[in-house]
N, C-alpha and C positions, 0 to 999 in steps of 0.2 A: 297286405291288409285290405286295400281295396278288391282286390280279386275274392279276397275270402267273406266280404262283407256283400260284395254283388250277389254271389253264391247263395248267402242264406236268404237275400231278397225274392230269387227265383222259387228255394224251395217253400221259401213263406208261400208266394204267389201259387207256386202248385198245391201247395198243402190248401187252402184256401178253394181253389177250382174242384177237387177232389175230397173228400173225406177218406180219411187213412183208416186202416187200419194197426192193429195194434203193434205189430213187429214196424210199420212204417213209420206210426209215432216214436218207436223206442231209437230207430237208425236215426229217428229226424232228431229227437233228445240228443243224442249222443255226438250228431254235427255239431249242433248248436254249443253244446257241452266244449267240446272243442275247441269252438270259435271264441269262445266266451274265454276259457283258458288262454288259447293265444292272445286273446288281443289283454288279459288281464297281467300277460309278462311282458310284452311287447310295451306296455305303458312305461313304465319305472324304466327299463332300459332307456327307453328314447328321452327320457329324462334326466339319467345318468350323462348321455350321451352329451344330451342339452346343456348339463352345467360344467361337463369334462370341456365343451366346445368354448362357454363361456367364461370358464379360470382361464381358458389357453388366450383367449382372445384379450379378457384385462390384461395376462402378466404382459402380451406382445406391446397393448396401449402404453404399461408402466415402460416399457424399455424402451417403446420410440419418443414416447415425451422425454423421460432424463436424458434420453440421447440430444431432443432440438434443443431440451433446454441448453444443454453442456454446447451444444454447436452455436446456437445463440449467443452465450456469452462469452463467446472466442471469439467470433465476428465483432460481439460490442468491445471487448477487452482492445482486438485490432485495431477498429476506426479509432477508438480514444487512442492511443499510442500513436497515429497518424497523425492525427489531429495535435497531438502532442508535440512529435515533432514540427509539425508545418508551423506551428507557433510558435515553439523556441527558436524558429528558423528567422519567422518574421522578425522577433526581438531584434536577435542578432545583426539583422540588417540594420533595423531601425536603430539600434545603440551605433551602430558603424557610422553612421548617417548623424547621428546628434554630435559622436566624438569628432568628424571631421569638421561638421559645421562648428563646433566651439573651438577647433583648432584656427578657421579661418575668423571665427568673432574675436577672437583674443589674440590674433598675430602669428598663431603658431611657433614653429621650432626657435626661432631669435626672441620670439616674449621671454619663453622659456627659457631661453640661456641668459639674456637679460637676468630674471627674475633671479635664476641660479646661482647670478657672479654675484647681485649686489648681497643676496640674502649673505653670503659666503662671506664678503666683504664688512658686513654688520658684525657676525657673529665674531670675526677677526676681534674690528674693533673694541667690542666688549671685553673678548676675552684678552686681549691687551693691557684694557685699563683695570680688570680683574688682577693680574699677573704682576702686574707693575708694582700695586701698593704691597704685594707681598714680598717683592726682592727687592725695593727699595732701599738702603739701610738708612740714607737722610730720614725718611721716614718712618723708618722704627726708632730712631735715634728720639723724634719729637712725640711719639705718642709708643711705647714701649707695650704698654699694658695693653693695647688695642693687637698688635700682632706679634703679640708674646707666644702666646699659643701658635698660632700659622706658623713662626719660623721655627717651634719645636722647642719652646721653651716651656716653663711652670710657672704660675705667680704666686709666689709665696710674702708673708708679714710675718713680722717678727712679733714680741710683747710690748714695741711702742709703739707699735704700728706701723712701721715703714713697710712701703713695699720693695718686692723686686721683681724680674723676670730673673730665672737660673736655667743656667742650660748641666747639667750633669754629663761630665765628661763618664764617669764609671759609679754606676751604681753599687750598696752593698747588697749583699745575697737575702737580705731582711725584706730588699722596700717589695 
C-alpha cells in the first residue's frame, strides 16, 4: 500500500512538471482509478482482520483470567487448610498441656481412684438403706400400707372402711 501510494506521489510530481496529454491523462485516470480501488478494499479487510485479531485476543484474556482466577483460589483454598491444620494441631498440644497440668493440680491417677472408691462406696450406702426398708418384714409388719405396693401387694377397704394389704395368690380370668 505504501509502494502503491509513493507511486502515485511520483506520477502526481511528473504530471505537475509536464502537461499531459490526453491518452496520458486517461492512463494517469486509470492508475489512480486503481489505486483508489485497492486501497477502497484493502480498508474493511484490515478491519475485518483488526476485529477477528481483537475477539481472539479477548476470548484468550477470558481464558487466562478464569484460569488465575480458579488457580488463585486453590492456592487460597491450600493455605486455609494449612492453616487449618497448623491450628488444630496447636489445640491439641495446648489441651495435652491443660489435661496434664490439671492431672498434676488435682493429684492425678490416686485422686482419681480415691474419688472412685468413695463415690462407689456412697452410692453402696444409699442404695443399702433403699433396700433394706423394702425387705424388711419388722417393718412392713408396723407400717403395712407404706410398702404394701413395694412388696407386691393391693390396698384395698371394704364398706366400713377397714383397710388391708392383699397379696393374690390366683387371680380370676375377669380382673
Amino acid at each position: 500500500m505504501a509502494d502503491e501510494i509513493t507511486l502515485i506521489r511520483r506520477q502526481i510530481d511528473q504530471l505537475q512538471r509536464t502537461s499531459l496529454d490526453r491518452k496520458e491523462a486517461e492512463k494517469l485516470n486509470a492508475v489512480v482509478d486503481q489505486g483508489l480501488d485497492r486501497m477502497a478494499k484493502v480498508g474493511p479487510a484490515l478491519q475485518q482482520r483488526i476485529e477477528q485479531s481483537l475477539a481472539t485476543a479477548a476470548l484468550d484474556l477470558r481464558q487466562h483470567t478464569a484460569y488465575a482466577a480458579t488457580e488463585g483460589a486453590k492456592e487460597a483454598i491450600r493455605e486455609a487448610q494449612l492453616e487449618s491444620i497448623k491450628a488444630a494441631g496447636d489445640l491439641r498440644k495446648a489441651a495435652g498441656e491443660a489435661r496434664r497440668e490439671a492431672w498434676r493440680w488435682f493429684g492425678g491417677f490416686w485422686v482419681w481412684l480415691a474419688s472412685a472408691v468413695l463415690t462407689g462406696f456412697a452410692l453402696g450406702l444409699l442404695a443399702m438403706f433403699l433396700l433394706q426398708g423394702r425387705a424388711d418384714a419388722s417393718k412392713f409388719g408396723q407400717s403395712p400400707s407404706t410398702f404394701c405396693k413395694w412388696a407386691g401387694g393391693e390396698n384395698l377397704s371394704n364398706e366400713a372402711g377397714d383397710k388391708a394389704c392383699v397379696f393374690w395368690l390366683e387371680r380370676s380370668a375377669g380382673d
